[in-house]
Structure formats: structure tokens, C-alpha cells
C-alpha positions in Angstrom: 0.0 0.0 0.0 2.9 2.2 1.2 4.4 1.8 -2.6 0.9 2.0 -4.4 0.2 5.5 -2.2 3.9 6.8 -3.0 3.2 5.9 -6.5 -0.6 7.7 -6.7 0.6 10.9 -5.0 3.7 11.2 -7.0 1.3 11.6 -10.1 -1.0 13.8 -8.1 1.5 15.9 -7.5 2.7 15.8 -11.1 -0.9 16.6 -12.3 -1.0 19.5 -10.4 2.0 21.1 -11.2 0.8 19.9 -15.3 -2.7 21.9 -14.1 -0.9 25.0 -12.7 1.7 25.5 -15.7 -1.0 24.6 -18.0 -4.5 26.9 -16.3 -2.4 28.7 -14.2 -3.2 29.6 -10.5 -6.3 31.1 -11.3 -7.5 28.1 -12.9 -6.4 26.0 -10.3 -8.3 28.1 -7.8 -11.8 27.5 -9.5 -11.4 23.9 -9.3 -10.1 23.7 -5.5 -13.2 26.3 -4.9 -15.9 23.9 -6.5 -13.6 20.6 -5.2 -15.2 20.6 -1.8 -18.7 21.0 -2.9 -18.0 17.5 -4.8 -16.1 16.0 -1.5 -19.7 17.1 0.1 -21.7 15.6 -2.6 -19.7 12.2 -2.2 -19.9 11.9 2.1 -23.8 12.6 1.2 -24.0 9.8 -1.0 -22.0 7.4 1.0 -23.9 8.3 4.3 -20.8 6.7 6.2 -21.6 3.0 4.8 -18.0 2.1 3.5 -15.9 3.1 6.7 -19.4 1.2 8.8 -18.9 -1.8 6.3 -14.8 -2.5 6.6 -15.6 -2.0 10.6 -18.1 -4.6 10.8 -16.7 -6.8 8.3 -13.3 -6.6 10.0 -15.7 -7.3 13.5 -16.7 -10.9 11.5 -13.7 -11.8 10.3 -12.2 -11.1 13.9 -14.7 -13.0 15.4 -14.3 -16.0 12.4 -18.4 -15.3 10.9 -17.9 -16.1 7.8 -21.2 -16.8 6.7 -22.1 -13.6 7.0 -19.7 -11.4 4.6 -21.2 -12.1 1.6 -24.6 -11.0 3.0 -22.9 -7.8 4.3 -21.4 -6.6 1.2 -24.0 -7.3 -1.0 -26.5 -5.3 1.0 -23.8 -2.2 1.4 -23.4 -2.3 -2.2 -27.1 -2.4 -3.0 -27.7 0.7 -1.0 -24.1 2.4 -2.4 -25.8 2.3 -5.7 -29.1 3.4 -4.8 -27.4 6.7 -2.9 -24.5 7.4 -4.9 -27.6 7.5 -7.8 -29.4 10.0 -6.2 -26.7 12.1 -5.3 -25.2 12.2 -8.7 -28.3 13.6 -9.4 -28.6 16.0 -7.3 -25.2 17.2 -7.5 -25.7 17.6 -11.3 -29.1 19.6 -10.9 -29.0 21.6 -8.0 -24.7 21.9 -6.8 -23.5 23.8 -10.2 -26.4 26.9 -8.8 -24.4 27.0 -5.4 -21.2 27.3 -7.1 -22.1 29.8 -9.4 -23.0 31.9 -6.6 -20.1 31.6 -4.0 -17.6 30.2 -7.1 -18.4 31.2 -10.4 -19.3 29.7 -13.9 -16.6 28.2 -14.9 -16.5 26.6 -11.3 -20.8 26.0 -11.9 -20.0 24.0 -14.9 -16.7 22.1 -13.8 -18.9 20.8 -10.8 -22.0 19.7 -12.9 -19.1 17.9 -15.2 -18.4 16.0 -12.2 -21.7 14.8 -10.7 -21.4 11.2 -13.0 -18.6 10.6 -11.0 -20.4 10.7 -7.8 -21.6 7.9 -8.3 -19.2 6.1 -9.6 -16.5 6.8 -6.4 -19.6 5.6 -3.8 -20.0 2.6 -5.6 -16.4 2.0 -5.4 -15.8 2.9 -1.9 -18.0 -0.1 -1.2 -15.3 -2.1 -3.3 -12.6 -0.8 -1.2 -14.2 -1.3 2.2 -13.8 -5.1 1.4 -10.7 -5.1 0.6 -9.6 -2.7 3.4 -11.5 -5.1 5.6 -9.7 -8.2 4.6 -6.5 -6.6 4.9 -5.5 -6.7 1.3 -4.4 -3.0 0.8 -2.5 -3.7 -2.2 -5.7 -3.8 -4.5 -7.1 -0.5 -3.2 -3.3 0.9 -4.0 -3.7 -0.7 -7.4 -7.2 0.6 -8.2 -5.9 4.0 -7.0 -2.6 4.2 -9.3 -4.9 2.8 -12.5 -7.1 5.8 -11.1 -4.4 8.3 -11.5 -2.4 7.3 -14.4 -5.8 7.2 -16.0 -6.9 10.8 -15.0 -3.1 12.4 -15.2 -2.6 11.0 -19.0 -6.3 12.0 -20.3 -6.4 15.2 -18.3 -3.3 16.8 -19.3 -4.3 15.7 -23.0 -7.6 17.4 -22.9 -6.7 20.1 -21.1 -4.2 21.1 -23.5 -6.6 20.3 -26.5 -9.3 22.4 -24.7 -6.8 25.4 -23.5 -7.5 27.0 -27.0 -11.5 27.2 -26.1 -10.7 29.5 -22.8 -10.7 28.6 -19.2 -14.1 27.0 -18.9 -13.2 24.9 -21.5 -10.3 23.7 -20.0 -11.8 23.3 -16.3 -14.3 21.1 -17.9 -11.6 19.2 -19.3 -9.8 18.3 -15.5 -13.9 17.0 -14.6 -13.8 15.0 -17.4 -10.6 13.5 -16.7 -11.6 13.1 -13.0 -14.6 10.9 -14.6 -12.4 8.9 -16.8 -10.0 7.9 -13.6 -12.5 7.1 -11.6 -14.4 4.8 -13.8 -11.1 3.3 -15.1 -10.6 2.6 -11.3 -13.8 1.1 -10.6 -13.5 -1.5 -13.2 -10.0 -2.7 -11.9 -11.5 -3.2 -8.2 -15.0 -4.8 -9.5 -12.6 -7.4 -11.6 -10.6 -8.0 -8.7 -13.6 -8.6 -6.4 -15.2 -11.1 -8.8 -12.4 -13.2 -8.5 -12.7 -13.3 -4.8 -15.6 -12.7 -3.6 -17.0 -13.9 -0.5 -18.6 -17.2 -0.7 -20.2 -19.7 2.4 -22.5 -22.1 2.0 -23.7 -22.2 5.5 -26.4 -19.2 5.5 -25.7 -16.3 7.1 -27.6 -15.5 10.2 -27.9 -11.6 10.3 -31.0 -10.4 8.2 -30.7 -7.7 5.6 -32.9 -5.2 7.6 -30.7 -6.0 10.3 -27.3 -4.9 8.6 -29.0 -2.0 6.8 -29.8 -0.5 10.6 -26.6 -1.5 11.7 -24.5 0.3 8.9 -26.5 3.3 9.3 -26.2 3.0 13.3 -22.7 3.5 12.4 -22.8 5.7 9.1 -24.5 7.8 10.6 -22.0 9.7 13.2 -19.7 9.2 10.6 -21.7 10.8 7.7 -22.7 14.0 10.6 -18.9 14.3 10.9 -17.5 14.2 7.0 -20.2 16.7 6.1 -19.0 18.7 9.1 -15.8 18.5 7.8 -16.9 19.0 4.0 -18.8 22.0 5.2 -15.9 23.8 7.3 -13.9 23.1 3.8 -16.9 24.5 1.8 -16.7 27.6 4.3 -13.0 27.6 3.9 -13.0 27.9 -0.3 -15.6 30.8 0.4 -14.2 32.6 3.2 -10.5 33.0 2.4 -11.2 34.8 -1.2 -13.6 37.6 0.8 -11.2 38.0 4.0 -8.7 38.8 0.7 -11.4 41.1 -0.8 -11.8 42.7 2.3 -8.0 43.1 2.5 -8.5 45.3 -0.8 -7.7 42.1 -3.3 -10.0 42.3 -6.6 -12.0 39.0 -7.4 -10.1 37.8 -9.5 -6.8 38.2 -7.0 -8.3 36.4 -4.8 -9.2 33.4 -6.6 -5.6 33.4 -8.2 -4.6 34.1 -4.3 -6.6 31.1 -2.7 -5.4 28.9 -5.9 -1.6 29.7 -4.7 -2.7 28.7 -0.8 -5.0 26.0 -1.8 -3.3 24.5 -5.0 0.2 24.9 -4.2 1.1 25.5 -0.8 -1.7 22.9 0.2 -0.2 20.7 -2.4 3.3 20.5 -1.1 2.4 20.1 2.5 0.1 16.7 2.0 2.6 15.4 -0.3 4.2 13.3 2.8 0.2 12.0 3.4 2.0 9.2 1.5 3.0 7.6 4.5 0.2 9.0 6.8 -2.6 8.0 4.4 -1.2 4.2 4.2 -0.9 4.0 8.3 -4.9 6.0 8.3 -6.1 3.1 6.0 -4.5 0.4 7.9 -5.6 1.9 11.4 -8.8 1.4 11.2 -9.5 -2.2 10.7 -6.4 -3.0 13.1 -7.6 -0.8 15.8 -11.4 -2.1 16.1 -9.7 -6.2 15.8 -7.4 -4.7 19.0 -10.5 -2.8 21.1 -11.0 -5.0 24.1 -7.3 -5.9 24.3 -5.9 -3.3 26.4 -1.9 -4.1 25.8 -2.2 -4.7 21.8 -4.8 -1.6 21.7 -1.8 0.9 23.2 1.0 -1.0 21.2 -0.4 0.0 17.9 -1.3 3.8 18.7 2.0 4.1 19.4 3.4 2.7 16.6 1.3 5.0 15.2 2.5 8.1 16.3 5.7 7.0 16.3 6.0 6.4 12.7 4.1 9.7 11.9 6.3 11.9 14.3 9.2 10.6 12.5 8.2 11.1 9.0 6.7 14.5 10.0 9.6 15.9 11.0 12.1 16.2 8.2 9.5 17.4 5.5 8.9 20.5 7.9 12.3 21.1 7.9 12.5 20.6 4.5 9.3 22.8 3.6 10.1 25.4 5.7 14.0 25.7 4.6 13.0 25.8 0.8 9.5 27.0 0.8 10.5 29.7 -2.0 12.3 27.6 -4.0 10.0 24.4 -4.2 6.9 26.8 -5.2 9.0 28.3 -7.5 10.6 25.3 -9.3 7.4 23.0 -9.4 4.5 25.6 -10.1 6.4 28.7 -11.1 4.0 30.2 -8.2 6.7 31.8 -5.9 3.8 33.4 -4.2 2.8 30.4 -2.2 6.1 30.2 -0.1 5.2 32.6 2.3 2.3 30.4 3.5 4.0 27.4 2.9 6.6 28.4 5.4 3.7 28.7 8.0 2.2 25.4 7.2 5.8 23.5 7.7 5.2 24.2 11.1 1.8 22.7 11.3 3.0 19.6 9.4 3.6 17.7 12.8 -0.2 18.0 13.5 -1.7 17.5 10.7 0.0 14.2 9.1 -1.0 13.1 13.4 -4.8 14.5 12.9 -5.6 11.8 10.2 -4.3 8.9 12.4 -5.9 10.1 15.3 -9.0 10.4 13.2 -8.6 6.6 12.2 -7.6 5.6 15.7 -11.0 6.9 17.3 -13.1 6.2 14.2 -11.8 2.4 15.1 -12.8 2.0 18.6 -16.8 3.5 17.9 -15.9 7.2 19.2 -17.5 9.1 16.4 -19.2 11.6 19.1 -16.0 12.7 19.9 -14.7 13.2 16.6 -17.9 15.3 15.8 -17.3 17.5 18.9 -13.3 17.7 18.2 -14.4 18.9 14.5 -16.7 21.0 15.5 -14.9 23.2 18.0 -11.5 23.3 16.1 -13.2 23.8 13.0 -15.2 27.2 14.6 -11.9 28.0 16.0 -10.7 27.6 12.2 -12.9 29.6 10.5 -13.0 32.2 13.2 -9.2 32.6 12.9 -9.5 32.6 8.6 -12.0 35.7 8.9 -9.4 37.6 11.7 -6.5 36.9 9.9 -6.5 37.0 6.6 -7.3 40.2 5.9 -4.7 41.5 7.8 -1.9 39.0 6.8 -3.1 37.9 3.5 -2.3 34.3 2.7 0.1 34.0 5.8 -3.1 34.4 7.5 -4.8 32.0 6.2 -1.9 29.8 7.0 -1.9 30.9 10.5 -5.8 29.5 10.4 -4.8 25.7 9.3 -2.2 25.8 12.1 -4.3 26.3 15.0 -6.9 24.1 13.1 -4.7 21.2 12.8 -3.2 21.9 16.8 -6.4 22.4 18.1 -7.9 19.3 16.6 -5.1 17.2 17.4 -5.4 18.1 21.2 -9.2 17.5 21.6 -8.5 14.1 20.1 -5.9 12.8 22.1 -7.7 13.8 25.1 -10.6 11.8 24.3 -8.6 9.3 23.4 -6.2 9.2 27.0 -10.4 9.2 28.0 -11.1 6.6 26.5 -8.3 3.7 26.4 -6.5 4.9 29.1 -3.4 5.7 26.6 0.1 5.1 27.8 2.2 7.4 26.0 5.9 6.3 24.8 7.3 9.7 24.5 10.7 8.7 24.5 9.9 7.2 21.2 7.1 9.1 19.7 9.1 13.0 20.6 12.3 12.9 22.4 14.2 10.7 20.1 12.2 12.0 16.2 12.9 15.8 17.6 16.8 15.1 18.8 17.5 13.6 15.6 15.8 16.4 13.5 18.1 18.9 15.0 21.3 17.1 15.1 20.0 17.0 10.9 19.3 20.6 11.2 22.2 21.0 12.5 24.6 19.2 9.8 22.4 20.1 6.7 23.5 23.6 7.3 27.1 23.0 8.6 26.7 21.1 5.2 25.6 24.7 3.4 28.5 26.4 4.9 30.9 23.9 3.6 29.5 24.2 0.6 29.8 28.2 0.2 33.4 27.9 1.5 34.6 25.3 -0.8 34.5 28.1 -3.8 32.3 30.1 -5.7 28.8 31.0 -4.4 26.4 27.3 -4.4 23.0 27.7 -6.6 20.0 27.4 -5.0 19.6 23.5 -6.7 23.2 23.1 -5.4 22.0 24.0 -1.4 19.3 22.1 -1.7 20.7 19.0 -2.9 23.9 19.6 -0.7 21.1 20.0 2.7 19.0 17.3 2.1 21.3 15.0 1.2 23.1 15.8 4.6 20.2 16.4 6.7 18.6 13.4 5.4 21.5 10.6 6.0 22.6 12.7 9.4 18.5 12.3 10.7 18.4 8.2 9.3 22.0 8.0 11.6 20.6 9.5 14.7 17.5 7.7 15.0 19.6 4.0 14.1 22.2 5.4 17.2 19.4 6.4 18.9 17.2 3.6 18.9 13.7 5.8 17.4 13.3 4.5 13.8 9.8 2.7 13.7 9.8 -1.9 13.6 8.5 -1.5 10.2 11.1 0.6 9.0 13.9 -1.5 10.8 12.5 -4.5 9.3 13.4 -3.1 5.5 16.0 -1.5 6.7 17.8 -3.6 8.7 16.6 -7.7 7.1 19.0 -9.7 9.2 17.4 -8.2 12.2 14.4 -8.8 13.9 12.6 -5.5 15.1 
């Protein structure tokens, strides 16, 4: 999964910077201002049933049910189709009037593009559930790299084809090529599950009614808390361009403005959810097999946070040294580094917020993810209107910062509520932070070594020469020092058992 995720988000990443050379930031800024009206399209169609499903099919398997898998996913399927229907519907009728009011047209008709594939990602997130469920990851990394390759070959195609037409034009292209993906996708994961789906021949003994109120019974604080996080996202793509207007931006700067925050800086900063994604996906069934035992339960959060603590740690070193210079190679958009620089210091909190989030969505707590959500994302919004005015995209910056800390703290103290957490700092801080700033601490001694050797170093020549050395120096330390996660020790290390 680790290699399939690597493999996606690379081409993401690629796509975007295609997208940004290609539509510019301005373009780029219409699609991330209709993108989370789609992300609330698809939580509304799913109502929650995939996460509900891999839960209580990882809850049968755990407890050796077979009989009733089959039963399970044909019934989550059946009602995937039925709301990922309606939805698409919806989204194509009614979403692309919201957008033209808080967006604009070209955002209007780049949303009502995408309403096919509404459906087609809820169907497929019942696909994935099973397979998430049974623990074979590497088919939803598969489906997910066919995804990608699909939508980063047709999109930069059409886009440049369409560029010719105007902007609209070539937004529309980027929903089409979204479509394509998603459907190309779909198909791999449905051939993949017909060659292994569940089978019994003893019956099952839970009745459909029965599973349908036990997926919503679960869905349902699920569902209330991704469309409270859809909506504070929704707010977000609306609120930042008129905190810029009101800080005497035109319309159009702003959306060229929230396309640098959103697109680029945005961009960079998730780029390590490579790792953080793959532990997120493989939380979730391991932590609801582990509820009940105490020892095992407090073993993998650690492992948790230990593993995203130390990949945290040198990509906001890394983003913070050469904001300037990675916005400016990749996207040509220099004016992203000043809030990129900002987010490297949030990236410790929020690679930890989305395995926190899969930690507690594991052992049942969905209440207390809806309360976290809500009061950081108040805080988050409140902070966005404050700020951003004043301090422009810094500001706006600022705002994810003390949304990612503050939701990161409410977690974990609903999570030392409920399981009792004992915390392996040594391992999880001391150790990840020490070696960070002995790398720190080389990569620049590195830099001045560089600059005394001769002629003044290029800015590709400092930022090979630093994270070359800060990179090896922070791999050393935590070796010496004992902090580098099992998994990695067991790649790392092969004649050694972690």
C-alpha cells in the first residue's frame, strides 16, 4: 500500500503542477473552490456506509463469521448504488447553482461535469471497504494508481486540447478526466472482487434489515462528521477569497490568491500523506480487531504516532527551509512560499490528525470526533475571517495551524479518556525531535561547507547539498538512537528482527 500511495501521490503531485503550468493559479483556484462541494456531494452519497462496512466486516472476520460477509457486502453495495444514484443527481441539478453563486461559472460548470462521477467513487468505496477489511491493501493501491495514471494522461491531454477554447473549457476538461480515472478505477477493483468474492455455503444469520440499521447505526456519526468537515472546507473555499477582498484584493486576485494557498502551498504540504494516508487506511481495521485488548490496543497507537512523528519531522524542515524555492521550481507560483513556510510548522499536527482520526473512528468514538471537529473547526474559520485580511495568505496559514493543533489536542484527550493511553514519549518525541536537529544542525554546517569550498552554491546546489546531509545525518541519529519505527527496521535492517 505504502508503494501503491507513493506511486498515486507522486502523479497527483505531477498533475498538479501539469494543471498549474497549463490553467495557471487562477484556474487552479476555481477547481479547488468547487472541489469541496463535490467531497460534500460524495460523504452525502456514502452516508458513512464504507468506513461502517470495513468495521463490521473486520468485526466478522475477527470473530471468524464467515457466513455472513457475503450478505454484508451485497447489502452495502445495494444501497451504495441506490445513494450514490441520487446524489449524482442532485449534485448535477441543483450543486453547479451553489457554485455559481459563492464560485463562479466556470467553477458552476466544472462541478455539474463531475456529478457522473459521484456515483461512480460511492460505488467504489464499497469495493474498497472489502478489501480494506480483509486486509488486502494492495488492491485498493492498485485501483488507485490505475485511477491516477488514467486521470493524469487523459487530463493533461484534454486540457491542453481544450486550452485553446478559454478557461471554462479547459476546467471542464480536469472534470472529465476526473470521470475517466474514476471509472477506469472502478473496473480494476470490481474485476478484482469477482475473482474473490465472498462465498459460504452455510447461511448467514444476520438479516438484511438488520445490517442496513446496523450500517446506518454507524454511518450515521460518521456521515454527521465528514459533512461537518466537507462544510468547514466549503466555508474555507468561500471565506478565504472575501477575507482577501476585504483586505483590498480584486476578485479575481483572490481566486488566483486562494489557488496559490489551496493548490500549491496545500499541495506540497500533504505530499508526505503518502505515508500517513497508508498508516490512516491500515488503522482502522487493526484498531477495532485490537478494542477489548488493552496491551495490543496501546502498542499500535504508538506505533502509530511514532512512525508519523518521524516522517513528520524532516518534510517541515524541508518545507520550511526551501518553501521559495520548491513553489517556484514545481508551479512557477513563488507566491505560495510565504504560507508554505507557516504550514511546515503545522506539518507535525496534521500528518498526526488523520491517524488520530482513524484511531477513534476504530474504537466506535464518532461523538467525539464530531465534537473535536466542531470546536476546532469554529476555532478555524473564526481565525481565517481575523486573519486573513490582515496578513493575506500567511493568514490563512496561521488559520490551518491552530486548526490542525487544536484538533489534534481534543483528540488525544478523548482518546487518554477513553483507552487509558500510555504514551511512549521517549519514542514518539524525544528521540524524532533530537534527531531532526542534530540533521538541522549538519544540513546547514553542510551549506556552509559548501559556500566555503568556492564560488557562491546555486539554489539546486544548497538544496541537494542540505538534504542530502540532513537526510542521512536524521536516518543515523535515530539508528544510534534507537527511534526508527519496527516496520522501518525490518526493510531497513533484514537480518534483524525489530
Amino acid at each position: 500500500m505504502l508503494v501503491c500511495n507513493f506511486i498515486s501521490r507522486v502523479l497527483g503531485f505531477v498533475y498538479k503542477i501539469i494543471l498549474v503550468r497549463l490553467i495557471g493559479t487562477a484556474g487552479i483556484g476555481i477547481t479547488e473552490m468547487a472541489g469541496p462541494m463535490y467531497s460534500f456531494a460524495l460523504v452525502a452519497a456514502s452516508l458513512g456506509i464504507p468506513m461502517a462496512l470495513s468495521r463490521q466486516l473486520s468485526l466478522e472476520i475477527g470473530k471468524r463469521r464467515w457466513r455472513n460477509l457475503a450478505r454484508l457486502q451485497n447489502t452495502a453495495l445495494a444501497l451504495l448504488v441506490l445513494l450514490g444514484t441520487a446524489a449524482a443527481l442532485v449534485c448535477g441539478i441543483f450543486a453547479p447553482g451553489l457554485a455559481a453563486r459563492f464560485g463562479s461559472a466556470a467553477g458552476a460548470e466544472y462541478l455539474q461535469t463531475l456529478a457522473p462521477a459521484v456515483l461512480i467513487v460511492t460505488v467504489c468505496s464499497g469495493f474498497r471497504a472489502y478489501f480494506q477489511s480483509s486486509k488486502q491493501i494492495g488492491v485498493i493501491g492498485l485501483s488507485q494508481n490505475i485511477e491516477q495514471l488514467v486521470r493524469v494522461a487523459a487530463g493533461s491531454l484534454l486540457v491542453w486540447l481544450a486550452l485553446p477554447l478559454g478557461l471554462t473549457a479547459a476546467v471542464k476538461a480536469v472534470a472529465w478526466a476526473t470521470v475517466l480515472g474514476e471509472l477506469c478505477g472502478l473496473l480494476f477493483i470490481l474485476r478484482a472482487y469477482l475473482k474473490q468474492r465472498p462465498q459460504n455455503s452455510e447461511p448467514p444469520n444476520m438479516s438484511r434489515a438488520g445490517i442496513v440499521m446496523r450500517l446506518f447505526a454507524f454511518g450515521a456519526p460518521v456521515t454527521a462528521q465528514r459533512l461537518l468537515m466537507s462544510g468547514i472546507l466549503m466555508a474555507q473555499a468561500i471565506l478565504i477569497p472575501l477575507a482577501l477582498q476585504r483586505g483590498g484584493l480584486s476578485a479575481a486576485a483572490a481566486t488566483d490568491a486562494y489557488g496559490n494557498f489551496s493548490g500549491v502551498a496545500m499541495s506540497l504540504i500533504h505530499l508526505p500523506g503518502i505515508f500517513t494516508a497508508t498508516l490512516a487506511t491500515a488503522l482502522l481495521p487493526s484498531i477495532a480487531e485490537s478494542n477489548g485488548d488493552r496491551a495490543r490496543l496501546n502498542s499500535r497507537i504508538n506505533q502509530s504516532l511514532h512512525i508519523t512523528c518521524v516522517v513528520a519531522l524532516p518534510f517541515m524542515l524541508l518545507f520550511y527551509e526551501f518553501a521559495e524555492e520548491l513553489c517556484r521550481w514545481l508551479f512557477k507560483a513563488p507566491g505560495a512560499a510565504a504560507s508554505l513556510r507557516v504550514l511546515a510548522l503545522a506539518a507535525v499536527f496534521i500528518y498526526a490528525q488523520s491517524a488520530l482520526t482513524s484511531i477513534l473512528q476504530g474504537l466506535g468514538k464518532l461523538n467525539a470526533l464530531f465534537v473535536s471537529l466542531g470546536a476546532s473547526g469554529l476555532l478555524f474559520l473564526a481565525v481565517i475571517w481575523q486573519l486573513t485580511p490582515r496578513f493575506a495568505l500567511t493568514g490563512a496559514a496561521l488559520a490551518e495551524l491552530t486548526f490542525a493543533a487544536a484538533a489534534c489536542l481534543i483528540d488525544f484527550l478523548f482518546l487518554r479518556h477513553f483507552t487509558s493511553l500510555s504514551l511512549d514519549l521517549p519514542n514518539i518525541a524525544a528521540k524524532p525531535l533530537l534527531a531532526a536537529g542534530l540533521a538541522a544542525l549538519g544540513a546547514k554546517t553542510a551549506e556552509k561547507l559548501l559556500s566555503a569550498a568556492g564560488s557562491q552554491p546555486t539554489d539546486w546546489q544548497r538544496f541537494i547539498v542540505m538534504s542530502a546531509a540532513g537526510g542521512l545525518l536524521y536516518l543515523a541519529a535515530l539508528l544510534l538512537l534507537g527511534g526508527l519505527p519496527r516496520v522501518f527496521r525490518r526493510y531497513l535492517l533484514p537480518g534483524r528482527r525489530p
